[in-house]
C-alpha positions, 0 to 999 in steps of 0.5 A: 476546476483543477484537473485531476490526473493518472501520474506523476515522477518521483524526486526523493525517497524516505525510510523508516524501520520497524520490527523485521522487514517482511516484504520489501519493494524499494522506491525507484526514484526515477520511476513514474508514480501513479494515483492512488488516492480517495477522493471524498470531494470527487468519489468517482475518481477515487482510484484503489492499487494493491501488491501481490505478495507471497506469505512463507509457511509459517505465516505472518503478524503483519504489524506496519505497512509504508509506502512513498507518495510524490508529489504532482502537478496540484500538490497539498499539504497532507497534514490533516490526511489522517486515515487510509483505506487497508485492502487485504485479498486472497490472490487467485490470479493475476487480478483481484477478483471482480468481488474484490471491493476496494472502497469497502476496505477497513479505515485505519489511522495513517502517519506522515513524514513530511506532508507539507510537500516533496515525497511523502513517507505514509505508514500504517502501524498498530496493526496485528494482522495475522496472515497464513501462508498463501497470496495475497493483494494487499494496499491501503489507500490515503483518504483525501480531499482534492479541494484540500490536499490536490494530489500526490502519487504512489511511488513506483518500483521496476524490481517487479516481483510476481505480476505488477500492482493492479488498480480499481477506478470504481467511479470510472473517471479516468477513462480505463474502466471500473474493472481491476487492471495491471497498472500499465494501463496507466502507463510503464510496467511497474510495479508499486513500492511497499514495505511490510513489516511485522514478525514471521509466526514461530515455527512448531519447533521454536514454539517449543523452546519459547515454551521451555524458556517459560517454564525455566524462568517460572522455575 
């Protein structure tokens, strides 16, 4: 059997744009990539990552997330990858919390820029998911079979902002434990590249003039 494995480096990066840019946490592209990939064929190596991020006061309508994944030692073509696993958790510390469950995150529909091989630009659009202000750990992980797609890897970013991407290996396969970790116990202090795009909520006083634009145009 082909080896499963934790990293991998990145080569090229891809972009997209959509509505305003919420988040970002650009691809270094001479950082490692680490795994993060659901694995039906293999379950106890399916390994989970998610970014700490801080919504403002006035909140967030979160429309699409992207993140980057390269390719590693056994790469597949991801054209049939259709689904990813969206994780969403209050942050409370400097790890998920133990409850914090990542195999049981909401499946959503993902697309792929360039599948076939290189780096892969992977989005989760549609979404409308509405977040007040606080910390969060948020993620979605590709849902894969390794017999068919092998493996690719999220892309990294050294711009770390609040504590560094954590990761869960429920089934225990790669060897660092079935409990949350930083990432570096991979390897390097990094942290995960996403960007999140979608629309702030209105503050009170704009709500009021959208409020008054109405009625004027009624009028």
């Amino acid at each position: 059997m082909k080896k499963l494995l934790l990293a991998a480096l990145v080569l090229s990066l891809g972009s997209t744009a959509w509505a305003d840019v919420l988040w970002n946490q650009a691809l270094d592209p001479n950082a490692a990539a680490y795994v993060d990939q659901e694995f039906s064929d293999y379950p106890t190596y399916s390994s989970y990552q998610v970014h700490d991020i801080v919504v403002p006061a006035t909140g967030w309508t979160i429309q699409k997330i992207t993140t980057w994944y390269i390719d590693g030692a056994t790469p597949g073509n991801w054209t049939t990858v259709t689904q990813g696993r969206l994780n969403v958790f209050p942050k409370t510390g400097s790890l998920p919390a133990a409850g914090n469950d990542p195999a049981a995150g909401t499946a959503y529909p993902i697309t792929i820029v360039n599948p076939a091989g290189g780096v892969a630009e992977i989005s989760m659009s549609g979404l409308n998911i509405v977040l007040p202000a606080g910390q969060y750990w948020i993620g979605f992980t590709p849902m894969t079979t390794f017999a068919t797609h092998g493996q690719k890897f999220l892309g990294q970013t050294t711009s770390i902002q609040g504590n560094q991407s954590a990761i869960r290996n429920p089934g225990g396969a790669f060897g660092f434990g079935t409990a949350w970790a930083a990432t570096s116990v991979i390897g390097a202090t990094l942290d995960s590249a996403i960007k999140i795009e979608g629309l702030p909520v209105p503050e009170p006083s704009s709500l009021l003039l959208l409020g008054a634009l109405a009625l004027l145009r009624r009028r």
